[in-house]
N, C-alpha and C positions, 0 to 999 in steps of 0.2 A: 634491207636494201630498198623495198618497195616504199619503206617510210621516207628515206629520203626521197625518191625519187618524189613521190608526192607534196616535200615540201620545197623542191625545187621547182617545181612548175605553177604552185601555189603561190610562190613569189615573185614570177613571172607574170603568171597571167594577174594577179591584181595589179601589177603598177601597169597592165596592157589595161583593163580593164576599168580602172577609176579613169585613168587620164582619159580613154575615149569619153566615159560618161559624163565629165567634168566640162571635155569640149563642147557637148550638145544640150547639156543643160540649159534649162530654159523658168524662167521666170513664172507663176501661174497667171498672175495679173497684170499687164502692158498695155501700154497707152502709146496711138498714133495722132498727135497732133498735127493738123494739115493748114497750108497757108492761109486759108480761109475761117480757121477759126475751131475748125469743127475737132472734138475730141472723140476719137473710137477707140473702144476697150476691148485689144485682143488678146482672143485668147492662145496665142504661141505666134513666136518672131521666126517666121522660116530661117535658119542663119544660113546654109548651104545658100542659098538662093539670094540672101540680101546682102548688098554692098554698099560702096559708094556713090552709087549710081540709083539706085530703089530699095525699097521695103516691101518684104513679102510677110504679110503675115495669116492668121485667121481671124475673122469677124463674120459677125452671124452665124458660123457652121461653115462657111463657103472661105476658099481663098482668095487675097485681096493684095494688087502690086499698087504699089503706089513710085511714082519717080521723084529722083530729090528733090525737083522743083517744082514739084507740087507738097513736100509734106516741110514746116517750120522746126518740129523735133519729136524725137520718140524715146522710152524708155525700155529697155531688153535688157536687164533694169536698169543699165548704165545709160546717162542722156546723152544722145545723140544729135546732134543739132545740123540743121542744112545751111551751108555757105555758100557766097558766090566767086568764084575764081575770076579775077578783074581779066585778067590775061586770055581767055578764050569764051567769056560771059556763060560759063558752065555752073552748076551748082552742085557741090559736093558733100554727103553725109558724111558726117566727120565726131570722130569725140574731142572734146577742148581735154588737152592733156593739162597744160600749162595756161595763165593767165597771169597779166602783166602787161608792163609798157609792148611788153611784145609775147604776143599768145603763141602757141603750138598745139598744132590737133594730129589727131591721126587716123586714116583709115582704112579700109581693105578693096583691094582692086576685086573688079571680076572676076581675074585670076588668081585670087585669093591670094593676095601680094600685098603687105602694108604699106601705106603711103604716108608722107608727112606733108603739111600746111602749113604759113607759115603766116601772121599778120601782124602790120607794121603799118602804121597812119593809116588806118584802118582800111587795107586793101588786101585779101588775101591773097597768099602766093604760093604755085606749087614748087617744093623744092626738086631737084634730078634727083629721081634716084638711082641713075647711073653713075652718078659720080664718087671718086676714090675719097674723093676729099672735099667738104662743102665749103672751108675754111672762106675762100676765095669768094665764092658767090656769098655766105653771108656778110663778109666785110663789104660788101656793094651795096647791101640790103640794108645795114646795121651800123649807121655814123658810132666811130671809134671802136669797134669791133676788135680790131688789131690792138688795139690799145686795152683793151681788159680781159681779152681772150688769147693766152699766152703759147696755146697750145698749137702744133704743127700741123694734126690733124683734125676734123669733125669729118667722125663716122656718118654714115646714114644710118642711124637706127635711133633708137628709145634712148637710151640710157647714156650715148656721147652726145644727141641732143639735146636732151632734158638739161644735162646739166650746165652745157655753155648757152644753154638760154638762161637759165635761173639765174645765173653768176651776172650776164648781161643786164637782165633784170632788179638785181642787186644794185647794181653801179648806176643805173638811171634810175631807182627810186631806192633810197636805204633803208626804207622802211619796207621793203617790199621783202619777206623771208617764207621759203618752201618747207612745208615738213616731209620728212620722208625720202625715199630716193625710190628710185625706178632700176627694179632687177632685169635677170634673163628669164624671169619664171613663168613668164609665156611661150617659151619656148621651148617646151617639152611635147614631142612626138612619137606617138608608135606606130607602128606596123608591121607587114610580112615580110621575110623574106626567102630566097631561093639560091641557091652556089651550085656548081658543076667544079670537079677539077680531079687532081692527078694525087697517091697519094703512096710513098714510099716505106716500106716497113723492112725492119732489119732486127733478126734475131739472136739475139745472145750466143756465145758457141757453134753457131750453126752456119757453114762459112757458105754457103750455097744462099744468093739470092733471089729472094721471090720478086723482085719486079714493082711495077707498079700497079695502083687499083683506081680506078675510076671512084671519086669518091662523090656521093650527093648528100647536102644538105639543107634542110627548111626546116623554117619556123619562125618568132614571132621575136621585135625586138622593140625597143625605147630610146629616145636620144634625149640626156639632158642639158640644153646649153646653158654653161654657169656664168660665161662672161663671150666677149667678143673672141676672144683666141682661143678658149677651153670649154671643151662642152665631155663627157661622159656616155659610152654605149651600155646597155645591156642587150645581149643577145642568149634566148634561148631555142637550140635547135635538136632536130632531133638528126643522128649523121649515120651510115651504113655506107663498107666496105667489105670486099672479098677480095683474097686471094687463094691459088690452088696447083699445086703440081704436084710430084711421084709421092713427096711425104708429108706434106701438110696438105690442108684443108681449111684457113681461118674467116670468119663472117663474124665484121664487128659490129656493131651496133648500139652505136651508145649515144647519151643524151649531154649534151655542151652547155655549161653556164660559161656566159664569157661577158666577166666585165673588162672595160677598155676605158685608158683615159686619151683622150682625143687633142688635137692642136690644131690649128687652123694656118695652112700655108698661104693660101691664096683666095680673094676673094672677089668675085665681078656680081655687085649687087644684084638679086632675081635673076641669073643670069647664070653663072658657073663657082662652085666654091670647091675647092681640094684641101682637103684634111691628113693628117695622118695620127695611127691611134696602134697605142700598144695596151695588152693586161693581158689578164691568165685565161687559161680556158681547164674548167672543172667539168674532168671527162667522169660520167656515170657508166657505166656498162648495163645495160636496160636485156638485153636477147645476145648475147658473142657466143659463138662457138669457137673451139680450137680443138683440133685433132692432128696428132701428127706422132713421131716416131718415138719422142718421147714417151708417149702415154697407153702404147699399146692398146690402140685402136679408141680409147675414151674416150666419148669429149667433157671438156672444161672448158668453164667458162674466166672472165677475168677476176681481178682481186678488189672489184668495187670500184672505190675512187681513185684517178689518177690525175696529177696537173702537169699543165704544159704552158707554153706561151704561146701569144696570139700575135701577129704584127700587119695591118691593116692601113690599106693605104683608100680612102674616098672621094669619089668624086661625085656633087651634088647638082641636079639638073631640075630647074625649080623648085614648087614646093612637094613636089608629090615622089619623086625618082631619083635613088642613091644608087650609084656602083659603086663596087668594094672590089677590092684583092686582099687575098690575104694569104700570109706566110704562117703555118703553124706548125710549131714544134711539141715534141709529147717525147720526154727525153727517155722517162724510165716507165713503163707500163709490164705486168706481172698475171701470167695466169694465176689463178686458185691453188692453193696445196692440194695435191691430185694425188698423194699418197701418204695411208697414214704409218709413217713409222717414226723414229726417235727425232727425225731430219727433215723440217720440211724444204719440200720441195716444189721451186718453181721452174717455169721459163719467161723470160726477162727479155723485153723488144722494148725498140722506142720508133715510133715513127715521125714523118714530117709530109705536110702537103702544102698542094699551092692548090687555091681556089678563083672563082670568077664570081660575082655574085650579083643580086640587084635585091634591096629595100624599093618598099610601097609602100607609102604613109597615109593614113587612112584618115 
């Protein structure tokens, strides 16, 4: 038992564990090229702290901001380049994603929020990213637009951009072809999380109910988004319950694998997104007790692994804070064989809770 438990948490905390290190990774040699000409060789690109607004890095030992209108481009090792927005004579650090009759950059806000740019006769432009649908403003932007872009919508993101730029770009020079396409595979996130809720159990043959239990859970989880509507959770928590009257006595305690496949209801760009997401939940029994009239005064514990379902409903509030509900059922769960004779012998519950929750994405 203790082996698995060990290799459940093993496969937890690496996919928590690479992806942080993966995010903060940093180059050992970078280069700040400044308007002036001048090239400094630092040594780490603060990323927390550098946007599209400044660069923090180190040089000499000591740290060093520079703002985008003062630096031409830099490498973290991806180049980074500084533009100037015609529309509010701002200048923005930006990475050129696309290039073509008509370029597309992209960058990150102070509130760590991607933005898209956008340049056409050679004046940059920032796109809404509040908007449902950019179809509109770029047929304004984009002569014939409508006419080779057949689609209802353009998302605001990477990968519904990329692509009716390319296609655009296509049509205004034929010789112009992209390799590659652009995923969701920036979009992997982990962190903590925390639930409070209510949680019902009901025993086999045993016609008296015990009520409900205050259930609490925490621990550590992953969101992978595969496309615009589907993205995947993993969550592993650790969960404890009690209940107690004249004949029982039970305290569960056990460890939750729960993967979830996710859909996307609703979405108001940086702003509010609602999901919902169903999959199983792989209960471990780590410390349970059970004591009750069956077992003449024993305690037992449960019978290892048990599965149930998960059903999760999300709601996401920028980049950093996810609520969750969720419904979970655990149909068939089984004390240990508590006596040895020709017959084994269990007792047989299944329970259901409703939970409250919040993720922290680190």
């Amino acid at each position: 038992m203790h082996q698995k438990i060990l290799i459940l948490i093993t496969i937890s905390s690496l996919l928590f564990h690479f992806n942080i290190k993966a995010q903060n990774q940093d180059s050992k040699l970078l280069m700040v090229i400044t308007q002036s000409g001048d090239s400094l060789v630092a040594s780490k690109i603060l990323k927390k702290k550098t946007n599209e607004d400044r660069v923090v890095f180190m040089w000499n030992g000591k740290r060093k901001e520079l703002k985008a209108k003062e630096v031409k481009t830099y490498y973290s090792p991806r180049q980074i380049v500084s533009i100037n927005i015609n529309s509010d004579n701002q200048n923005k650090l930006v990475e050129i994603i696309l290039n073509g009759d008509v370029k597309l950059a992209r960058s990150i806000s102070s509130k760590r929020v991607k933005k898209f740019y956008l340049q056409t006769n050679q004046e940059w432009i920032s796109l809404n990213p509040y908007s449902n649908n950019l179809k509109q403003e770029l047929s304004k932007l984009l002569p014939d637009f409508n006419r080779v872009i057949k689609k209802k919508k353009v998302h605001y993101d990477l990968v519904s951009l990329s692509k009716v730029i390319s296609k655009y770009n296509e049509y205004k020079d034929p010789s112009y072809k992209r390799i590659g396409a652009f995923q969701y595979t920036d979009r992997i996130k982990s962190g903590v999380f925390g639930s409070i809720g209510s949680r019902m159990i009901n025993i086999e043959d045993y016609p008296e109910k015990l009520g409900s239990s205050i259930n609490t859970t925490f621990g550590i989880g992953t969101h992978f988004q595969y496309n615009r509507l589907f993205s995947f959770w993993f969550q592993l928590g650790f969960s404890q319950n009690s209940w107690e009257n004249e004949d029982w006595d039970i305290k569960l305690r056990t460890l939750d694998f729960t993967p979830l496949l996710s859909t996307q209801l609703y979405h108001k760009l940086n702003r509010f997104k609602l999901s919902a997401a169903i999959g199983l939940n792989m209960n471990l029994d780590i410390s349970s007790q059970i004591t009750g009239p069956e077992f003449n005064g024993e305690i037992v514990g449960l019978d290892g692994f048990s599965f149930g379902y998960d059903f999760q409903l999300h709601g996401s509030f920028g980049q950093r804070f996810n609520a969750f509900v969720s419904y979970q059922i655990m149909p068939k769960q089984r004390t240990e064989n508590y006596e040895f004779v020709v017959f084994e012998r269990f007792v047989e519950f299944d329970t259901n809770q409703f939970r409250l929750g919040l993720f922290y994405f680190l």
